[in-house]
C-alpha positions as CSV (number, residue, x, y, z in Angstrom):
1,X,29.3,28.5,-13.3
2,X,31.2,31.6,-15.0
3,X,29.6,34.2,-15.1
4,X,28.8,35.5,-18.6
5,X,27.3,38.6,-20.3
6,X,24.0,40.2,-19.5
7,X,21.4,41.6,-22.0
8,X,22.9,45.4,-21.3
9,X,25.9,44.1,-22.6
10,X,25.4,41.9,-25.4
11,X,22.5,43.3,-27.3
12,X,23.7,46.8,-28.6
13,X,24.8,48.2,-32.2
14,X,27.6,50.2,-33.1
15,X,26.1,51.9,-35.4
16,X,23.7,54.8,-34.2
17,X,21.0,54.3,-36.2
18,X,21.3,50.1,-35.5
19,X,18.8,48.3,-34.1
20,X,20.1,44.9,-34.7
21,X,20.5,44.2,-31.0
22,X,17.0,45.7,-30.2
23,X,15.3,43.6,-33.3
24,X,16.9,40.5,-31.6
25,X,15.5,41.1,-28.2
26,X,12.1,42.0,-29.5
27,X,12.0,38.5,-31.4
28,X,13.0,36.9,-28.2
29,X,10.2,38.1,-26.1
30,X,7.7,37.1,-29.4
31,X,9.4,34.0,-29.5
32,X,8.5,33.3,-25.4
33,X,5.1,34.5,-26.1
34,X,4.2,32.1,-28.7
35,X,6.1,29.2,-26.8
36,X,4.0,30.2,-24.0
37,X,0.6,30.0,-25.9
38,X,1.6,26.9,-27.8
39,X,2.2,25.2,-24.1
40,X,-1.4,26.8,-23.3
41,X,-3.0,25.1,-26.1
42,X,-1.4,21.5,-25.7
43,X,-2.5,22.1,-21.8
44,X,-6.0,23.0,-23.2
45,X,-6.0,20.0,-25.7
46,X,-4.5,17.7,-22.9
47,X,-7.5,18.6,-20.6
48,X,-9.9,18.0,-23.5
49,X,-8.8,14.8,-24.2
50,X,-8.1,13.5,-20.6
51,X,-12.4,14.5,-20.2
52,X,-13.0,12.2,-23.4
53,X,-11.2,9.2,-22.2
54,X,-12.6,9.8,-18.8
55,X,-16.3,10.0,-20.3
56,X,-15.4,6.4,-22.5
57,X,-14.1,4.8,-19.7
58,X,-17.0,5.9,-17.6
59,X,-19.7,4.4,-20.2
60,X,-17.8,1.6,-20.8
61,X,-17.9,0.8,-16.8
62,X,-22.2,1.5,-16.8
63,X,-23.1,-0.7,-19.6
64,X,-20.4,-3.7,-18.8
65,X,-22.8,-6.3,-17.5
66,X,-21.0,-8.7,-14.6
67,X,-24.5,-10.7,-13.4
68,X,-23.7,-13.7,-15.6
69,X,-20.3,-14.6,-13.8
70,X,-20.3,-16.7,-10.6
71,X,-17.3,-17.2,-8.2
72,X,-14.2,-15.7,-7.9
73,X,-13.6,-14.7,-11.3
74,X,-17.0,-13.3,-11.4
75,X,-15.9,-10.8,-8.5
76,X,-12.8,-10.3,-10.3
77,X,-15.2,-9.2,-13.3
78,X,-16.8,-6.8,-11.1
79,X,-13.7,-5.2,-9.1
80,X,-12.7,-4.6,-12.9
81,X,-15.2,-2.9,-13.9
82,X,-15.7,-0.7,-10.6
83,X,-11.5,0.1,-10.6
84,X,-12.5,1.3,-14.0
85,X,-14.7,3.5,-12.8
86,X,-12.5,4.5,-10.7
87,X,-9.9,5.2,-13.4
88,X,-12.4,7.2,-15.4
89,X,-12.7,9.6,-12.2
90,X,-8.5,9.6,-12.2
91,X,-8.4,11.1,-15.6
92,X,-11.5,13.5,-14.9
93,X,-9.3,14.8,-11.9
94,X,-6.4,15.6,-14.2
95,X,-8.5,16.8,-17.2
96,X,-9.4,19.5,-14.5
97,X,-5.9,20.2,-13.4
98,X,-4.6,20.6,-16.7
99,X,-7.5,22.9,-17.5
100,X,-5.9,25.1,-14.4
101,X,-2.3,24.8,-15.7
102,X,-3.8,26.4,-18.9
103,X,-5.4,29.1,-17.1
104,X,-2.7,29.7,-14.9
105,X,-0.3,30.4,-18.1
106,X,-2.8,32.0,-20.1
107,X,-2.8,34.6,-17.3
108,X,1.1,34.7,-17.1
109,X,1.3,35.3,-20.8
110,X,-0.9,38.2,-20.5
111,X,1.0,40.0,-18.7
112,X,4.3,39.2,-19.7
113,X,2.6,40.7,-23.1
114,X,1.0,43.8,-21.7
115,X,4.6,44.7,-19.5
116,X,6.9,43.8,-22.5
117,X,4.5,46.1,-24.6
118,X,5.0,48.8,-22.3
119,X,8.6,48.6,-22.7
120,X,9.0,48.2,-26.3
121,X,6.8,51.2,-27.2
122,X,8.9,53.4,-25.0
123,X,12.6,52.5,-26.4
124,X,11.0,52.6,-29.8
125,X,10.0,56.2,-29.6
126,X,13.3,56.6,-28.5
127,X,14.7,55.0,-31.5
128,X,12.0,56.9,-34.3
129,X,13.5,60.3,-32.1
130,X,17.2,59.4,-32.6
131,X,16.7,58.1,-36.0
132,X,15.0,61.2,-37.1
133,X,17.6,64.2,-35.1
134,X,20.3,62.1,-36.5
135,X,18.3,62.6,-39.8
136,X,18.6,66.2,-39.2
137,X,21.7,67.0,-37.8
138,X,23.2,65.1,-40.9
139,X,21.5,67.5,-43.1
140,X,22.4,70.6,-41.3
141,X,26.0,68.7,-41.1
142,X,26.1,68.4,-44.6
143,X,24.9,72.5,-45.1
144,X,27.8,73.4,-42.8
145,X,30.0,71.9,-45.2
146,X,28.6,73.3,-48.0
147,X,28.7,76.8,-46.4
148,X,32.5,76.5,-45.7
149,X,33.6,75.8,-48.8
150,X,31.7,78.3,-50.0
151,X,33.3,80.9,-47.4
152,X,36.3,79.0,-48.6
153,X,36.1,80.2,-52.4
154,X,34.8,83.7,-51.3
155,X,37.8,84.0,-49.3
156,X,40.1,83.2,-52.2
157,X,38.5,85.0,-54.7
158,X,38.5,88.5,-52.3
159,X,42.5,87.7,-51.8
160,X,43.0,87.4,-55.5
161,X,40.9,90.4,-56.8
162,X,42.9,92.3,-53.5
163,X,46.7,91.4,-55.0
164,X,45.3,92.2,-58.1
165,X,46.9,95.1,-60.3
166,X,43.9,96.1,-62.2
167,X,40.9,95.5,-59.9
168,X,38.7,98.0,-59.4
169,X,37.6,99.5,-56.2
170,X,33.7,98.7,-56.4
171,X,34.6,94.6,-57.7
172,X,36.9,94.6,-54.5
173,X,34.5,96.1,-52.0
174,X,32.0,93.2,-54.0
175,X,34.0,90.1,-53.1
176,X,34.7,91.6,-50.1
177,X,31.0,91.5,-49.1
178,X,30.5,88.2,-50.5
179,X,33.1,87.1,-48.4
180,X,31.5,88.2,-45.3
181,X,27.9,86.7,-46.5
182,X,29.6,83.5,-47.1
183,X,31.0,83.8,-43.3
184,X,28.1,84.8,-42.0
185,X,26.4,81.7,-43.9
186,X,29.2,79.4,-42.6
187,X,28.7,80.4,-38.9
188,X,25.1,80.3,-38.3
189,X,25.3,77.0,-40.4
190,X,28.3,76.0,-37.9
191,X,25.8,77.1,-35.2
192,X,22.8,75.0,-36.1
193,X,25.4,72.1,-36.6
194,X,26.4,72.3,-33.2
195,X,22.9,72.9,-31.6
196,X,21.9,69.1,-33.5
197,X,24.7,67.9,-32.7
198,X,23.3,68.7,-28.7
199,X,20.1,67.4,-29.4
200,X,20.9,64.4,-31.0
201,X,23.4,63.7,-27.9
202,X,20.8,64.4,-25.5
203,X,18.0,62.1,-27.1
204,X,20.8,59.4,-28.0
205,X,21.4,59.2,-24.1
206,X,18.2,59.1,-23.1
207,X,17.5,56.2,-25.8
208,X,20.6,54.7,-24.2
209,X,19.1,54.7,-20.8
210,X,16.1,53.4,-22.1
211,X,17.5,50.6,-23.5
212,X,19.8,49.8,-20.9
213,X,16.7,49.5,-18.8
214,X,14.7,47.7,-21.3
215,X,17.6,45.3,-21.7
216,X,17.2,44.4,-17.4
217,X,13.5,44.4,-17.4
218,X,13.3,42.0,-20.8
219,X,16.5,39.7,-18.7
220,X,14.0,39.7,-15.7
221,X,11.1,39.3,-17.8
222,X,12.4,36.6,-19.6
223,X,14.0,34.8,-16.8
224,X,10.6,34.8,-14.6
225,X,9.0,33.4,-18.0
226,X,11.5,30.3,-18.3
227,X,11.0,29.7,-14.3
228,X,7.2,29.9,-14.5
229,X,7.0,27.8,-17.7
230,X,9.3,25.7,-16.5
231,X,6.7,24.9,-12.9
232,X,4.2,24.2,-14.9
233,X,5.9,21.5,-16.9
234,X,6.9,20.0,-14.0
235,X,3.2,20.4,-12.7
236,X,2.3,18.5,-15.5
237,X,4.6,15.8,-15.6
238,X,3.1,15.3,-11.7
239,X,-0.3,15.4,-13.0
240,X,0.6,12.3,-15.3
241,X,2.7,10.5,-12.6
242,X,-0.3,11.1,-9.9
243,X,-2.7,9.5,-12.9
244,X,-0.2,6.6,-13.0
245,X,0.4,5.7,-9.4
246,X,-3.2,5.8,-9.0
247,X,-4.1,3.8,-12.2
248,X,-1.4,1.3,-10.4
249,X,-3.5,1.0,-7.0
250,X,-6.6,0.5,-9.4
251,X,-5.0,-2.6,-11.3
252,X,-3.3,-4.2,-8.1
253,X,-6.7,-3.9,-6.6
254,X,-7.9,-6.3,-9.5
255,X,-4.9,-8.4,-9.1
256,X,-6.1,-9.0,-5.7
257,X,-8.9,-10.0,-6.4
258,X,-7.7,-12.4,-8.9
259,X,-5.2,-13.8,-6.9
260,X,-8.3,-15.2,-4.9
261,X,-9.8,-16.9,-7.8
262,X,-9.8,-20.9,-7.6
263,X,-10.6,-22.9,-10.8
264,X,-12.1,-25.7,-8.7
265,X,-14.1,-23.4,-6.6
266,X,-15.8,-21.8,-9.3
267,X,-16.6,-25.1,-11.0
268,X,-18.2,-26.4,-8.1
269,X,-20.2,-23.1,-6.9
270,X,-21.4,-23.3,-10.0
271,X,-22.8,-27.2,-9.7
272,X,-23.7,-26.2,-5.8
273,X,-25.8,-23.5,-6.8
274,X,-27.4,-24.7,-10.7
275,X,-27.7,-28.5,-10.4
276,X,-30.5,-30.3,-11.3
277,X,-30.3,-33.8,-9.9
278,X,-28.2,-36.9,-10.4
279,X,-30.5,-39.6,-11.7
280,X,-30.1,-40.2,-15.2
281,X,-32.8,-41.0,-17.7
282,X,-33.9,-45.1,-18.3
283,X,-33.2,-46.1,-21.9
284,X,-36.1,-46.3,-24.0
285,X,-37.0,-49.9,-24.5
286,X,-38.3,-51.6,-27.9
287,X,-42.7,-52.0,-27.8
288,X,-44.0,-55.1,-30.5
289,X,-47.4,-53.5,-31.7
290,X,-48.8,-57.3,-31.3
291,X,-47.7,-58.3,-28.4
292,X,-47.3,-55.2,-26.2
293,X,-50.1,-57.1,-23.4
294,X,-48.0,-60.3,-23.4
295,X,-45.1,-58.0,-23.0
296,X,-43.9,-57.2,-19.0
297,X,-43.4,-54.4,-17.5
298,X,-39.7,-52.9,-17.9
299,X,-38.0,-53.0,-14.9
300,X,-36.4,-50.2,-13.4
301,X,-32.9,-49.0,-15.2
302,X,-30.2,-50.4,-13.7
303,X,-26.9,-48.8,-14.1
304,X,-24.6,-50.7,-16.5
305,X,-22.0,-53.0,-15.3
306,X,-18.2,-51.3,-15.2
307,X,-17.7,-53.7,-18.8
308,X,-19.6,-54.8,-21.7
309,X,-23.2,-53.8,-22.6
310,X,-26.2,-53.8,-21.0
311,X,-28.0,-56.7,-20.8
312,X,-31.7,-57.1,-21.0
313,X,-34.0,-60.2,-20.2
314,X,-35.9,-61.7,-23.2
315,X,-40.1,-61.7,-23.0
316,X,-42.0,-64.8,-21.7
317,X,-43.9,-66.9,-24.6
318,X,-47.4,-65.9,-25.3
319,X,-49.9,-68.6,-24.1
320,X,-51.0,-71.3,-26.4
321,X,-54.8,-70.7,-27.3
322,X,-57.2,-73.4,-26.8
323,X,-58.1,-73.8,-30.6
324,X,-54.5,-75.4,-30.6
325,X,-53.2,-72.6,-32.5
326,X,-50.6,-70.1,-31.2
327,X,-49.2,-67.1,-32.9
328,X,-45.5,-67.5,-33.2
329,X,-42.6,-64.5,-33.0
330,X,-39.7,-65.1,-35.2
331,X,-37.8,-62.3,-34.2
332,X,-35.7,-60.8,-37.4
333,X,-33.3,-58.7,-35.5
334,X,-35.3,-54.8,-35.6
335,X,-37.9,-56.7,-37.4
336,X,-40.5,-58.9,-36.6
337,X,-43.1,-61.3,-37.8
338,X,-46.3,-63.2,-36.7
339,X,-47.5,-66.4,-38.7
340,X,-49.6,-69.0,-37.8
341,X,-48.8,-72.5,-36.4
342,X,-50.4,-75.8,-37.2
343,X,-52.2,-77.6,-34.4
344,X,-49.9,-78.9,-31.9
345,X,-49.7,-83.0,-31.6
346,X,-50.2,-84.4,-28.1
């Protein structure tokens, strides 16, 4: 990669009283300050709600009841809900290592902060110290000036009165002394020019110096603040990866599990362990009020042939009394009546 320009050579103002270059730099190390905090508050927020989710999954694996499931799917239900638990302990481990990735750049910032302040307030008292010589020496620059051209006029005015035919003596010895105030004037003015003119050069070189070793410290600073921001993103793309891979194993484990789960063997755990018995119920045959003495006993229930209905033996007649009368049953389908029979013939 080609080399390109440095902060010392890319960040200064032609004009002396500039701070373009300076004002640029300065919003650069705000700028990386307030990148760094807003990092620090997503890590802080990430942290927060990693603990939240971790808490919710942790409840949710306490109250999830697995005693009413038999078999294998029943200890699938139950590896769930412990790899849940698990899970809920995966995302409390990275709640607390985004917490440290916060700290860690919470700490970085503040001292980025306190050496870029350092730094700043010494090149701007450099600056306010240029800003105000230059100040002066363009007032005592601008004095100079005056003072020459009023030497200037003073010195014409003596030569004219001097060729003149009808000056006087004492208006020629006057301009002549105004000419030499005006000199004096222009040469201590010339004099304090010059002595600025020093002092401004001295402090603008020792603002220069500043600057060109604010400009290397602020390249330094910043460059250590894009490496170290820079770690801990990639920290926290690990954190999130580590949360994965282990949220993996925690699901595979279940799938394991379910892998072992046979339909048929669940059904018949369940009748192996909950049945009742295999004998069915006898139907529940018709009683006649009238007759329910003459009536025998019902025999045992017999299983019904593989086709057609059941079949079911009709009653015996009921005795003939000796009066010769006998009660007969006409039976009427569901109903039934009794009436009474004339004597029998023999």
């Amino acid at each position: 990669m080609t080399r390109g320009l440095t902060f010392a050579e890319a960040f200064w103002d032609s004009d002396i009283c500039g701070t373009l270059g300076w004002d640029r730099l300065c919003k650069r190390m705000k700028d990386g300050r307030k990148v760094c905090a807003d990092i620090t508050h997503y890590f802080k927020e990430r942290a927060k709600a990693e603990s939240d989710y971790s808490k919710a999954l942790g409840n949710l694996a306490r109250k999830t009841d697995c005693k009413d499931e038999t078999g294998g799917l029943g200890e699938s239900w139950r590896a769930l809900k412990e790899q849940t638990a698990k899970i809920a302990n995966v995302h409390e481990e990275a709640a607390i290592m985004f917490n440290q990735l916060e700290a860690d750049l919470a700490k970085f910032n503040d001292e980025q902060k306190k050496n870029k302040q350092t730094i700043e307030e010494n090149v701007k008292r450099y600056i306010s110290s240029k800003k105000n010589e230059y100040q002066k020496t363009m007032s005592l620059k601008k004095s100079y000036e005056e003072k020459c051209k009023d030497f200037n006029s003073a010195e014409e005015t003596f030569e004219t009165v001097k060729t003149a035919v009808t000056t006087k003596k004492n208006e020629l010895e006057k301009s002549k002394n105004k000419m030499a105030k005006c000199k004096d004037n222009r040469d201590n003015a010339d004099l304090a020019y010059k002595s600025a003119i020093e002092s401004l050069e001295s402090i603008r070189a020792k603002w220069e110096s500043e600057m060109e070793a604010a400009c290397y410290q602020f390249e330094a600073l910043e460059a250590t603040r894009i490496d170290s921001v820079r770690d801990l993103l990639w920290r926290c793309t690990n954190v999130d990866s580590m949360a994965c891979v282990k949220h993996d194993e925690c699901s595979e484990d279940v799938r394991m599990v379910l892998e072992k789960c046979d339909i048929s063997a669940d059904i018949q755990d369940f009748i192996d362990t909950n049945k009742s018995g295999s004998k069915r119920p006898d139907p529940v045959l018709y009683e006649n009020y009238y007759n329910t003495k003459a009536l025998p006993s019902r025999p045992a229930f017999q299983p019904p042939p593989a086709q057609g209905p059941p079949r079911f033996s009709a009653p015996e007649r009921p005795t003939v009394p000796s009066n010769g009368r006998r009660p007969i049953v006409i039976d009427e389908g569901e109903y039934a009546t009794v009436e009474e029979a004339r004597p029998a013939k023999f």
